[in-house]
Backbone as CSV, one residue per row, in Angstrom:
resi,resn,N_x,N_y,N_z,CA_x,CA_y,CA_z,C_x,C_y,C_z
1,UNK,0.862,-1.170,0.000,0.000,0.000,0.000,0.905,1.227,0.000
2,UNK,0.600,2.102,-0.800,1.690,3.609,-0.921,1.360,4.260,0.467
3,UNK,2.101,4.845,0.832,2.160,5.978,2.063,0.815,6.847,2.165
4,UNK,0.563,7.675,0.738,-0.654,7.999,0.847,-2.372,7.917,1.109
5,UNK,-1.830,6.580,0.499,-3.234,5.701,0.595,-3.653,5.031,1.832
6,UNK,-2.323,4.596,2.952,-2.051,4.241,4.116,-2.433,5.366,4.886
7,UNK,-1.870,6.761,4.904,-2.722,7.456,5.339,-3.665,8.122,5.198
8,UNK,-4.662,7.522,4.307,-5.867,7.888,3.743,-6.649,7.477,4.631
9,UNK,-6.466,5.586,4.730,-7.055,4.908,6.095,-7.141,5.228,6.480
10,UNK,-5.881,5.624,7.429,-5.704,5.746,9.078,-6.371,6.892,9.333
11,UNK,-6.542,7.853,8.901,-7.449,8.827,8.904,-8.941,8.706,8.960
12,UNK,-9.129,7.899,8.511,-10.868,7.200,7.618,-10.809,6.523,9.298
13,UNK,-10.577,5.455,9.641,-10.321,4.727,10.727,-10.486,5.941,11.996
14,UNK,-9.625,6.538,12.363,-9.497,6.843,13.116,-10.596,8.290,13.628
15,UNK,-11.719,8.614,12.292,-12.444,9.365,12.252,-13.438,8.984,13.221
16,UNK,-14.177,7.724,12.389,-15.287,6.820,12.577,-14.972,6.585,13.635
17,UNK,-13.339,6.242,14.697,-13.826,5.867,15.924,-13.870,7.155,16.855
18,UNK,-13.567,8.298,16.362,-13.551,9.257,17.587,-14.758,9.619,17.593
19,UNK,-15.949,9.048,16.059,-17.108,10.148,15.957,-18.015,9.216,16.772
20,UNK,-17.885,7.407,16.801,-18.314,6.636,18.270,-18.104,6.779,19.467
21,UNK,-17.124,7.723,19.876,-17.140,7.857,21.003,-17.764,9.237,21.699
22,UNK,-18.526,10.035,20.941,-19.101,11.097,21.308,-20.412,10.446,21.901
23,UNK,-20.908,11.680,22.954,-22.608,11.535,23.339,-23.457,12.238,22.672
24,UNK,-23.032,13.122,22.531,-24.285,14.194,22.082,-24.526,15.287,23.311
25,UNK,-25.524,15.617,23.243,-26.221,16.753,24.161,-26.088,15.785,25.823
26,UNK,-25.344,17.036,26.531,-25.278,16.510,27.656,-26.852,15.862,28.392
27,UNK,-27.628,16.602,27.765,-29.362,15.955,28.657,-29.704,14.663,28.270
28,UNK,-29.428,14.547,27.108,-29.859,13.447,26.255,-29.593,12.244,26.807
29,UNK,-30.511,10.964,27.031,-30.303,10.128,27.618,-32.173,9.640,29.026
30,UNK,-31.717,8.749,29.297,-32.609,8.512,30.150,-32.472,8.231,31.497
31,UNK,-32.749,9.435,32.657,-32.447,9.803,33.961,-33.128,8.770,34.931
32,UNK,-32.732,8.669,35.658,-33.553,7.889,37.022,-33.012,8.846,38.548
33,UNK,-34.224,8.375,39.567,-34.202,9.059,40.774,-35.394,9.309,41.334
34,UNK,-35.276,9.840,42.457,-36.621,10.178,42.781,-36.339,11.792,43.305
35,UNK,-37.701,12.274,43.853,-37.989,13.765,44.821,-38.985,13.565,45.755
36,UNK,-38.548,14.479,46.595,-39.903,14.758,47.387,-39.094,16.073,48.812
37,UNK,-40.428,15.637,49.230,-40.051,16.874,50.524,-39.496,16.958,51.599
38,UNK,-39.439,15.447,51.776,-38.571,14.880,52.989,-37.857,13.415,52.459
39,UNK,-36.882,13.399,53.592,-36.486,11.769,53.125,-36.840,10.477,53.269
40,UNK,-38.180,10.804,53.961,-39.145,9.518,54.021,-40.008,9.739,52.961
41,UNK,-40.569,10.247,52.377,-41.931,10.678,51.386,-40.799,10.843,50.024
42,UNK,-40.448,10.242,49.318,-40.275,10.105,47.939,-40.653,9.864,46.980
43,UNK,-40.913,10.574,45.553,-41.531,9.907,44.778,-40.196,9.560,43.200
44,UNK,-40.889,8.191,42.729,-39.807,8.017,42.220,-39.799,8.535,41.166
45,UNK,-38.720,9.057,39.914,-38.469,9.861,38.641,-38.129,9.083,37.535
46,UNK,-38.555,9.236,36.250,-38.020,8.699,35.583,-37.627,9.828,34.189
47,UNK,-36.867,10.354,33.527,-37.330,11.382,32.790,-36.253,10.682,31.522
48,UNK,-36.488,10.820,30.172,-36.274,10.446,29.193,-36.516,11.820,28.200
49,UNK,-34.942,12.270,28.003,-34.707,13.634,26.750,-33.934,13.519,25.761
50,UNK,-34.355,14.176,25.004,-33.325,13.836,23.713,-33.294,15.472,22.728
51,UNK,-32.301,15.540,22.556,-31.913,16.612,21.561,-32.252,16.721,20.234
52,UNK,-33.408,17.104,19.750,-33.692,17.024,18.289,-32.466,18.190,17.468
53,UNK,-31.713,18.922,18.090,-30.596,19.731,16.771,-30.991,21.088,17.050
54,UNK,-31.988,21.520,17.703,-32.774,22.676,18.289,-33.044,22.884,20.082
55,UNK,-33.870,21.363,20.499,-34.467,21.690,21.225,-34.534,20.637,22.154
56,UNK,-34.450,20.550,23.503,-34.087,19.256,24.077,-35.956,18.672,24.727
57,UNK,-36.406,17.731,24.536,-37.580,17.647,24.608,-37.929,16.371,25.250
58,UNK,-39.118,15.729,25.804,-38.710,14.328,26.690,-40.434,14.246,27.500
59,UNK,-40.032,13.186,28.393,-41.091,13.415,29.135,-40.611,12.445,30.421
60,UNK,-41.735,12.681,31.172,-41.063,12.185,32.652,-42.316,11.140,33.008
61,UNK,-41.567,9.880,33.265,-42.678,9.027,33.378,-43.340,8.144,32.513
62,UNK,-42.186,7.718,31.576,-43.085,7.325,30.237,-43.779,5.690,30.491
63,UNK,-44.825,5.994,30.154,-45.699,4.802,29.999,-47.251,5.604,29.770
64,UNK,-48.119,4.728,30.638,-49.490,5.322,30.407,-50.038,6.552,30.780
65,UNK,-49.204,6.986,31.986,-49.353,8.043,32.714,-48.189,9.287,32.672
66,UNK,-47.142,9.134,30.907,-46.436,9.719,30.987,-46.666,11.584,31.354
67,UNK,-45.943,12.423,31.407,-46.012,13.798,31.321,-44.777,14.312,30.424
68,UNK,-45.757,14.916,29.415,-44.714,15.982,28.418,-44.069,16.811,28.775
69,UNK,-42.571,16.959,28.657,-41.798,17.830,29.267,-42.160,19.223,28.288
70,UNK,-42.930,20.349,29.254,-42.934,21.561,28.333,-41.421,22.150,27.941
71,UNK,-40.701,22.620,28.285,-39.427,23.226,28.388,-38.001,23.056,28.907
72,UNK,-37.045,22.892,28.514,-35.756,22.747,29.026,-35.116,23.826,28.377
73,UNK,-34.634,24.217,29.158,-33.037,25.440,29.862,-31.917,24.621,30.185
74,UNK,-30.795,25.075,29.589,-30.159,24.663,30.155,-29.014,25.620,29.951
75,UNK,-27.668,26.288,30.850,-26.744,26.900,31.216,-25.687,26.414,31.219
76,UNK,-24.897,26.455,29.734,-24.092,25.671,29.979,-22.652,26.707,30.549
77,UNK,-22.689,27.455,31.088,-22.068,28.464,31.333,-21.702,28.207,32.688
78,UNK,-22.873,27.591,33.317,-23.092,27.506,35.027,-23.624,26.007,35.205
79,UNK,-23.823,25.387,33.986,-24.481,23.959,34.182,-25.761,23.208,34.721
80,UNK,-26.411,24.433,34.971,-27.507,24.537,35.637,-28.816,24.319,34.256
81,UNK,-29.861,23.800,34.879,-30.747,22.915,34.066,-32.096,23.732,34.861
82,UNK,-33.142,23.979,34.102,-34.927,24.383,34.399,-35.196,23.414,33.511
83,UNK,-36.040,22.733,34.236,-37.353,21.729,33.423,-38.798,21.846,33.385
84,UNK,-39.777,22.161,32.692,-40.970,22.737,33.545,-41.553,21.504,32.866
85,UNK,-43.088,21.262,33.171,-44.053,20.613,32.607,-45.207,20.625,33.179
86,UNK,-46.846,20.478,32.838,-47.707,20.573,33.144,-48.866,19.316,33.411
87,UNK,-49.478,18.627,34.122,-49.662,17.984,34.743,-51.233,17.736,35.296
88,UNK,-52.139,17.025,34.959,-53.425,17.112,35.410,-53.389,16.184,36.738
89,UNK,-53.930,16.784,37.966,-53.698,16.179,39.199,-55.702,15.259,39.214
90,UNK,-55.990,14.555,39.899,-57.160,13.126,39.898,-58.198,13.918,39.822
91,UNK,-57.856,15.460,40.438,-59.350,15.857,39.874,-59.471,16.761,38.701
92,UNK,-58.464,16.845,37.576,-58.586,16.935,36.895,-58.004,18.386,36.906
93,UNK,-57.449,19.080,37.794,-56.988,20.323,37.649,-55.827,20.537,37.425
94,UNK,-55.049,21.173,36.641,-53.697,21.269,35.911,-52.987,21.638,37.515
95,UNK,-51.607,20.709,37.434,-50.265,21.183,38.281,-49.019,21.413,37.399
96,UNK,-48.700,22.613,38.064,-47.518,23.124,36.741,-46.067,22.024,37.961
97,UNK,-45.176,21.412,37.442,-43.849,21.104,37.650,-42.775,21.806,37.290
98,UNK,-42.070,22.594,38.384,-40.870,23.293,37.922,-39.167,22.225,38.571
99,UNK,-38.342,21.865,37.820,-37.317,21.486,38.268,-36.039,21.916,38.148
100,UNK,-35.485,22.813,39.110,-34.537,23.445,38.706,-33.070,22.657,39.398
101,UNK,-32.407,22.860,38.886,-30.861,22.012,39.346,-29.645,21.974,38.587
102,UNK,-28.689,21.436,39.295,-27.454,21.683,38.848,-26.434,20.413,38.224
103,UNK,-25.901,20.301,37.258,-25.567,19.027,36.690,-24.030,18.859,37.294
104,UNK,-24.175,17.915,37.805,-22.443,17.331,37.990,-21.634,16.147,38.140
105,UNK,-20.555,15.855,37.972,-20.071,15.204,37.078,-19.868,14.813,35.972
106,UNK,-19.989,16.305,35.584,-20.386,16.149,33.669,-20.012,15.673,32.686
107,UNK,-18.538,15.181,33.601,-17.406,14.387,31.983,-17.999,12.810,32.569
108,UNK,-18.875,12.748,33.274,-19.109,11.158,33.533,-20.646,10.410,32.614
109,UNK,-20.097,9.506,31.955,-21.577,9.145,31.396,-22.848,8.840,32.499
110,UNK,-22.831,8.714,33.450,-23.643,8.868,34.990,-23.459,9.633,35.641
111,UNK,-23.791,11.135,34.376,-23.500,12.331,35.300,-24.834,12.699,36.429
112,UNK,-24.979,13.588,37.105,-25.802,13.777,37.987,-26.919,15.170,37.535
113,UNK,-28.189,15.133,38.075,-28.393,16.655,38.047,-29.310,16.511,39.660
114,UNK,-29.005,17.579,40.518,-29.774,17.707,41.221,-29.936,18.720,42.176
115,UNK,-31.478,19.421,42.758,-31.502,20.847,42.896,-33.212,20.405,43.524
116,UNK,-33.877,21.515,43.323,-35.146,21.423,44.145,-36.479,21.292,42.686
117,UNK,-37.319,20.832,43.088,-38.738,19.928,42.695,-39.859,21.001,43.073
118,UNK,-40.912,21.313,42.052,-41.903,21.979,42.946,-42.624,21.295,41.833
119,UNK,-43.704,20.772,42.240,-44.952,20.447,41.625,-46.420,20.795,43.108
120,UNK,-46.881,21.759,41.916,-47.822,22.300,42.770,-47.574,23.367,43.956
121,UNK,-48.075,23.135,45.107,-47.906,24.102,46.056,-46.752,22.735,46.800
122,UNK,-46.207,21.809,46.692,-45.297,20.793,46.922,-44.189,21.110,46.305
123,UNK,-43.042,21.052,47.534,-42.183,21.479,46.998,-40.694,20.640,48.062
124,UNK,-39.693,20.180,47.261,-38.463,19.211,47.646,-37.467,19.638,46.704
125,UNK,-36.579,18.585,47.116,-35.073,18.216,46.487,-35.275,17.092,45.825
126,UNK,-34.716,17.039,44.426,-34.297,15.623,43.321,-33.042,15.317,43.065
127,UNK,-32.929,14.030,42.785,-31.662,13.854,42.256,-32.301,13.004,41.293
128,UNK,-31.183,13.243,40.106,-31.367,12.247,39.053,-30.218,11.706,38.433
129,UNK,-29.703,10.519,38.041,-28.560,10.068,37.538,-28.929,9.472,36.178
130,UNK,-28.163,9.571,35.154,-28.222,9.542,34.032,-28.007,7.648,33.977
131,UNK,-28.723,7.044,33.080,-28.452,5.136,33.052,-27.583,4.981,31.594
């Protein structure tokens, strides 16, 4: 093989594996954890986001009873994350969810985010770890 063509490969090669080893958008991915207001009363979290190239979008809870994540913020300046979403509580009256928090361990693929929970006039601390 000529020199050139050898490093034509190794180039080609060595593209494809650095472009496998990227994540993408630090949110992206599917979180676990729970919140609540004390450390006996927890409820558990599940939130699932993904980066469409614009806009990071998801929902928390997915199955039958999922909730659409209205909005994500995120700071990458300060690392800090707002999540809002809206929420019909059994009798049928909307609860807005605000989650605000702070991401860390960010070079870790099980990075962390966690900060305070308000759904409704209820209001705690979350943690969530990335799976």
């Amino acid at each position: 093989m000529r020199k050139g063509a050898f490093m034509a490969a190794l180039l080609l090669l060595m593209s494809v594996a650095l472009s496998h080893g990227q994540e993408g958008h630090p949110l992206s991915g599917t979180w676990a954890g729970d919140w609540g207001p004390t450390n006996t009363q927890r409820t558990h979290l599940t939130l699932v986001m993904n980066w469409d190239g614009k806009n990071v979008t998801g929902i928390i809870n997915p199955g039958p009873d999922s909730i659409p994540i209205g909005s994500v913020n995120l700071d990458v300046t300060k690392w800090t994350v707002r999540i809002e979403a809206d929420v019909k509580n059994p009798s049928g009256a909307a609860v807005h969810i605000t989650a605000e928090g702070r991401l860390e361990d960010i070079s870790s693929y099980h990075r962390t985010i966690i900060g305070t929970w308000r759904q409704g006039s209820t209001s705690g601390d979350f943690k969530l770890t990335r799976d």
